[in-house]
N, C-alpha and C positions, 0 to 999 in steps of 0.2 A: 761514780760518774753518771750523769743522766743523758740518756738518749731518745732521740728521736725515735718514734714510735714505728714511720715508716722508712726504709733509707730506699733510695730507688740503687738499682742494679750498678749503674755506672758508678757509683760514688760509696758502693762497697763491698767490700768481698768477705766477710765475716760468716755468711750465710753457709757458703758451700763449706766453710770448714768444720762445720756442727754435724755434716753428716756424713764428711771423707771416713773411707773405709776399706778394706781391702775387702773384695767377693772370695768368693771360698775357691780352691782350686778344681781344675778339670782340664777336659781334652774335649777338640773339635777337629775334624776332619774335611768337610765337605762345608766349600762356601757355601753363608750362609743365603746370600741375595739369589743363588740357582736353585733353593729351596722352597723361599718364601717372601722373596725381595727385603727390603732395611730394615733392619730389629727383628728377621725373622729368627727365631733361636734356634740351635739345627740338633738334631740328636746327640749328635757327638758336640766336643768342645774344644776344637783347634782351630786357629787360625792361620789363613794361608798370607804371611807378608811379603809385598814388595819393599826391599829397599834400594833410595836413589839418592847416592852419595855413599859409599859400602867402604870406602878407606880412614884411616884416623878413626873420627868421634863416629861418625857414622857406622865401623866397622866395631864399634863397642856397643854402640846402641844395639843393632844387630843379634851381636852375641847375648847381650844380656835379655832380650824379648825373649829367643831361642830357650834361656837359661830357664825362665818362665815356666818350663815343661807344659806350655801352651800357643805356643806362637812354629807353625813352620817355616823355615827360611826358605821361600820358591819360588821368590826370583831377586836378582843382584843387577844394577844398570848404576855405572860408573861411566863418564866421558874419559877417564883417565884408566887403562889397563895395567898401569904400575901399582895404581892406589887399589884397584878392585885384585889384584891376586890374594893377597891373604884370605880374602872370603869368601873369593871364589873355592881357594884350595881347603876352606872347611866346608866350607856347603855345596860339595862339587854335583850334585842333584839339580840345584839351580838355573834356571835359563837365566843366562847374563844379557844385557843389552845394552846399548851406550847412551841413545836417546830415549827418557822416560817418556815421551809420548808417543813413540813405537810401540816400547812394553805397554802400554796403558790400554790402546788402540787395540792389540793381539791379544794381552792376558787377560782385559778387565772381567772377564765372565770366572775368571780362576783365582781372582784375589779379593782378602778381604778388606785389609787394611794397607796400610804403606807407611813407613818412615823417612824423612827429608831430611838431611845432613849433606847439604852440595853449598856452595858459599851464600853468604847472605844475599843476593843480589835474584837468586831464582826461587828462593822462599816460595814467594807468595806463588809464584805461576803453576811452580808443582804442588803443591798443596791443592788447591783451588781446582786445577785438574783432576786428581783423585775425589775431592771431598763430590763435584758433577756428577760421579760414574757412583757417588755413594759407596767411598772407600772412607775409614776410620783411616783418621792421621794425626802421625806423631811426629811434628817437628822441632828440629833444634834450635836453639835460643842464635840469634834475638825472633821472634816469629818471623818479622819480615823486616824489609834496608828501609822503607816508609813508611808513614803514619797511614794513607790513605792503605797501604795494602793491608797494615793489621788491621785496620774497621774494614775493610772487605772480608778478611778471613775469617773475623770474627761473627758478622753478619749470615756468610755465607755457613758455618758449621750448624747454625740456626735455622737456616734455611736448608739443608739438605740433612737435618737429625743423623750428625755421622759423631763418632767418638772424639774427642779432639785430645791432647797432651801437647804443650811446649815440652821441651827439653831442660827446664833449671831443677833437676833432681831433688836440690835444696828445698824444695816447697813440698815434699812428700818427708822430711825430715821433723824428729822431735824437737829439733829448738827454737824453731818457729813457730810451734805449738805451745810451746814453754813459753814464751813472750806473748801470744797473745792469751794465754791464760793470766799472767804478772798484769797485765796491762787493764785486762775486763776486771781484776780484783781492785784496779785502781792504786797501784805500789807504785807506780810512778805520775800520780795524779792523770792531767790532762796531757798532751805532749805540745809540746809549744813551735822544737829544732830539731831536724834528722841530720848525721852527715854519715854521708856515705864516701868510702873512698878504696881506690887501689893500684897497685904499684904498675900494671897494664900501662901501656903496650911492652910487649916482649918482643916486635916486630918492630922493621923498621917504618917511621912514620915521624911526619914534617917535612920530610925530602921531598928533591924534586922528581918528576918521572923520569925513566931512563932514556935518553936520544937514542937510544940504537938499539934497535928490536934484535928480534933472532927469529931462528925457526926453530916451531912447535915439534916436540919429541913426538915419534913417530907413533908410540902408543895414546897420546893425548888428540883429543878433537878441538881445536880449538876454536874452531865455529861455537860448536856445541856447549864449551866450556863460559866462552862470551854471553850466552844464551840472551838476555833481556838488555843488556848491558850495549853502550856504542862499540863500533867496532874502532879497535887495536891493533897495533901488532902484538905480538909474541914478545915476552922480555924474560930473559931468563930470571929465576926468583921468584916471581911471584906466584906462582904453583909450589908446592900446596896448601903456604899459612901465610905467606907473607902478602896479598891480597888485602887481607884484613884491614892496612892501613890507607887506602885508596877507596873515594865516596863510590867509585864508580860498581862498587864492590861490595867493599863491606861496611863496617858503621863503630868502627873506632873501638877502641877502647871502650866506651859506654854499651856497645851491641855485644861484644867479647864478653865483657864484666857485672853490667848493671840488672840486667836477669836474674843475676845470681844475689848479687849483693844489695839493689834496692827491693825484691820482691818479700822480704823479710818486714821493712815497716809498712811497705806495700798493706801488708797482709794485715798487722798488728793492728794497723789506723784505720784500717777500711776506706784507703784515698780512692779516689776518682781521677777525674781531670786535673790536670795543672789550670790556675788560672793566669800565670804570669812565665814570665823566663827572661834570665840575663847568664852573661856569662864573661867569665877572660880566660883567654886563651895564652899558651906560651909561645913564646918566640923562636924563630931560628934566626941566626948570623950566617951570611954568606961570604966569606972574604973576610976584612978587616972595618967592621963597624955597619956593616949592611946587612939591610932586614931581608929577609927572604921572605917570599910570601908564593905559596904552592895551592894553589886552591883545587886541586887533582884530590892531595892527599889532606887525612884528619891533621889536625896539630900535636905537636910534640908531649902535651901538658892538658891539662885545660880545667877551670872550677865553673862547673852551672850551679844557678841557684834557679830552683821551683818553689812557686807557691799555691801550695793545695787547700782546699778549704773541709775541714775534717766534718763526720758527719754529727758531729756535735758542735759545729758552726762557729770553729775557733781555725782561725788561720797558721798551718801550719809551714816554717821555711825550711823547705828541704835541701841539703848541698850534694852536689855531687862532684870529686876528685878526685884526676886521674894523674897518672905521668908522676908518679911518686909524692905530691900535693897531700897535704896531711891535713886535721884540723888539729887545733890545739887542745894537750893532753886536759880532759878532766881535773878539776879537781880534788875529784871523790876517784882518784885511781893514783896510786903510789909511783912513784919517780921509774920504779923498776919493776912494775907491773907490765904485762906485754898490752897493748892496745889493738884491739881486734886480733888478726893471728900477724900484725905487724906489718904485712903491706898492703893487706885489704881488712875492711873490718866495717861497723854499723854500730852509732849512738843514736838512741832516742833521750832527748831530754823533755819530760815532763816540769809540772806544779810541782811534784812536789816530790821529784827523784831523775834517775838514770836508768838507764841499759845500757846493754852492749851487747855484741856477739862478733863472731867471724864468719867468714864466707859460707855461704848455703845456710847460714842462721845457725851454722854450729857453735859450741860453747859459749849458750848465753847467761850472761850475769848481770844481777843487779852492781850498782856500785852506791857506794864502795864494796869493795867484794867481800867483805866480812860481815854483811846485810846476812843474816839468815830468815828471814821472814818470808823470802820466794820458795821455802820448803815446803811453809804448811796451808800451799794454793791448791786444793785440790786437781786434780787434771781434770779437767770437763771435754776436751777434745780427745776424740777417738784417733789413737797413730795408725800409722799405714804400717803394715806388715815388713820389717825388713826395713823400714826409715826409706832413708834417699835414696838406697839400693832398690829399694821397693818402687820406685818412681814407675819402674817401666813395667813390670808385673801388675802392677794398678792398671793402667793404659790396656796392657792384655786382656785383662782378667775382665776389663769392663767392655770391648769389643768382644769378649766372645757372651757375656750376657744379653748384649745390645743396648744401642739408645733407646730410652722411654718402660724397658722392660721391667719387672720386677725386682728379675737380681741385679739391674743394675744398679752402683753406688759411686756417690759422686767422686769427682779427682780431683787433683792438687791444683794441677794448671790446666783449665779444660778452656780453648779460646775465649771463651764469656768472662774470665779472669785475665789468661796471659797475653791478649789482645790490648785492653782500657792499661795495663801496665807496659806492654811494649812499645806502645804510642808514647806515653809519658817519659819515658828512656828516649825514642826518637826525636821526645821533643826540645831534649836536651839537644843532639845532633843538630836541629833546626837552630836551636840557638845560637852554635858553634860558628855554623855557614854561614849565619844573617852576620854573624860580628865579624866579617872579612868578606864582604862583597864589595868591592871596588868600583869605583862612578869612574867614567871612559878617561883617556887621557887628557883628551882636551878638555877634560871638566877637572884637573888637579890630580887624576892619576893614581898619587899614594893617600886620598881620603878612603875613609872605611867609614860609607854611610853606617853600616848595624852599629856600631860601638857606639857604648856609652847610651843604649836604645833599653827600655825594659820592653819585651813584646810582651802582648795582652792575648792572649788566647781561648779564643770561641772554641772547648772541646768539641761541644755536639758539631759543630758545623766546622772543624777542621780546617780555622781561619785567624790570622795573627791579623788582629784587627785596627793596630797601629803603624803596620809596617809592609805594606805591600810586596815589598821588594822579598820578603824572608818565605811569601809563601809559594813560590818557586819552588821547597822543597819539600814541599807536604805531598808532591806526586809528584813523581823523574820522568818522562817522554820512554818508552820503551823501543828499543831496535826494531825494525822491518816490520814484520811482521807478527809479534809478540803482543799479547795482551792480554790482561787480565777481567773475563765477564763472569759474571752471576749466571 
């Protein structure tokens, strides 16, 4: 295949994966900004983390830095006291707090880094906060609930030279190394169609909000828990997963999933921006023959189509399908052959072949799968120690090098990557919203100006350029006094 001599940053990510690497092991002790300020390298080789979000996914993140035999756990700030005891009760050393900008305010001279795992909706403010005080951070997929907050976070890691990692493990794995090595050898020509899909949401979503609130458990803040987000009542449920299905919140199915499962051709094609989006969404019945329409929560279902413009100047249609939505079986894949790992999974179709894989880009195959000619592609791509497991020990290993240092070596997902990709994921979510915004009643009520709309979208300038009304959701209004500055 012939390419382009130069690709610029947005429009590929092929570069950074030529020199992923894992740094060699060690220990550090004393932060290193009270030594020597950003990228000072410190004699020893530990780092001191805050994490904010310390229950669930967050309480794994945690453990596995820890496991690093590089990361120390020294401090834990949960809004919720249910969620934060398990980590409390293994890292009981830890100063706990419930508001990360209290700990931020108190500890910053004692930490190095920090991890984000609190729901999608406060991503961007705690991040952004840390990355100011020139903390390395590591936050969980999707980066952020907006388009506009991942090009701030990504800007901003730029701007304050701190370590950055999303959280989709998957992109420190062998089989998205494996595919883009099948792909630079040219075994599936050019790619022409991606479809991505998965059986997500596991949560409830399409419904309506609940009329009758409650009152917040006595160890939860729910100020705190609201954080960025309008104020609510309390409804029982929706702490500590089921949030997910509510804009106000989280980002559906696609913010859950497509991290995981688009950052694999993400990575193989070297995309950028999306230049287009449409979508449909699925339905709900309310009663007996009546549409429901919840515009609070994501939809039940839903298939976007993106189109990227690859950097060898071939327009490629990418799908994305959730709510059990399938594409149709290959060809070149047997009746009783499993398709992806069955409820989520990734095809690239080329010129002049296939791929596939499953979730986090694991067991990828050429098809038909009795191709042997993906054995004798040399590996040109250096794996990360440990694969996926390795994700977070990358992220360690290269904070305690430092930004710009010598030892440092590049990562999987460092924001300059899971930024221009988490935007493209959100902008599926933009396309969702614009296809179900409703004109007032006295203008006909049940029209749905977005449907039936392809939006056109200005990546660099973060603008749907046929459709006014959809960009409403490129940036949310935040509560009281919340906000997100450079």
């Amino acid at each position: 295949m012939k390419k382009k001599k130069e690709v610029s940053q947005e429009n590929s990510r092929r570069n950074f994966m030529k020199g992923a690497a894992t740094a060699a092991a060690g220990f550090y002790l004393v932060p290193r900004h009270v030594l020597g300020g950003p990228g000072f390298t410190a004699p020893s080789d530990k780092i001191v983390v805050a994490g904010i979000g310390v229950g669930g996914k967050g309480e794994s993140d945690i453990n596995m830095m820890y496991k690093s035999g590089q990361a120390e756990i020294g401090y834990l700030c949960d809004v919720d006291d249910r969620r934060a005891a398990t980590s409390r009760k293994r890292f009981p050393k830890a100063k706990y707090y419930k508001d990360f900008r209290e700990m931020l305010e108190k500890e910053h001279k004692h930490i190095d880094a920090v991890t984000v795992s609190s729901p999608d909706h406060n991503h961007a403010v705690q991040a952004m906060a840390a990355m100011q005080l020139g903390k390395h951070v590591y936050v969980q997929k999707p980066l952020t609930h907006d388009i506009y907050e991942a090009r701030m976070l990504t800007q901003a890691a730029e701007k304050y030279k701190v370590v950055t990692q999303m959280g989709n493990q998957g992109s420190s794995g062998d089989g998205v190394r494996r595919m883009v090595e099948w792909y630079e050898a040219g075994l599936i020509g050019e790619a022409t169609k991606v479809w991505c899909w998965t059986d997500r949401p596991v949560w409830p979503q399409g419904i309506k909000w609940p009329e009758q609130g409650s009152t917040p458990p006595a160890e939860l803040d729910w100020d705190l828990w609201l954080g960025t987000a309008p104020h609510r009542e309390y409804v029982d449920n929706l702490v500590p997963f089921n949030w997910r299905g509510w804009w106000d919140y989280g980002t559906g199915a696609l913010g859950d999933m497509a991290c995981h499962i688009m950052e694999p051709p993400f990575r193989v094609l070297g995309l950028g921006y999306p230049s287009e989006a449409e979508c449909s969404v699925g339905s709900v019945y309310v009663g007996e023959f009546q549409r429901g329409y919840f515009p609070d929560g994501c939809p039940p279902s839903s298939h976007v189509t993106l189109r990227f413009n690859s950097p060898q100047g071939r327009d490629i249609e990418f799908h994305w399908m959730d709510g059990g939505i399938q594409p149709t079986r290959p060809e070149e894949l047997g009746p009783n052959e499993q398709m992806g790992d069955g409820g989520n999974g990734v095809i690239i179709e080329g010129t002049k072949g296939k791929m596939m894989c499953s979730t986090y880009g694991i067991n990828p195959k050429l098809l038909p799968t009795s191709r042997e000619d993906g054995d004798k592609v040399p590996e040109t791509l250096a794996r990360v120690e440990d694969g996926a497991n390795g994700h977070y020990a990358q992220w360690v290993k290269a904070c305690v090098a430092g930004h710009g240092s010598k030892e440092f070596k590049a990562l999987s997902s460092p924001f300059s990557v899971a930024g221009p990709l988490t935007e493209s994921v959100l902008m599926g979510n933009l396309a969702i919203r614009s296809y179900d915004i409703r004109t007032p009643k006295e203008n006909g009520g049940h029209n749905y100006p977005g449907r039936g709309i392809k939006l056109v979208w200005d990546g660099p300038n973060m603008k749907v350029t046929n459709f006014d009304e959809a960009n409403q959701f490129v940036k949310r209004e935040y509560r009281g006094d919340w906000s997100l500055k450079m």
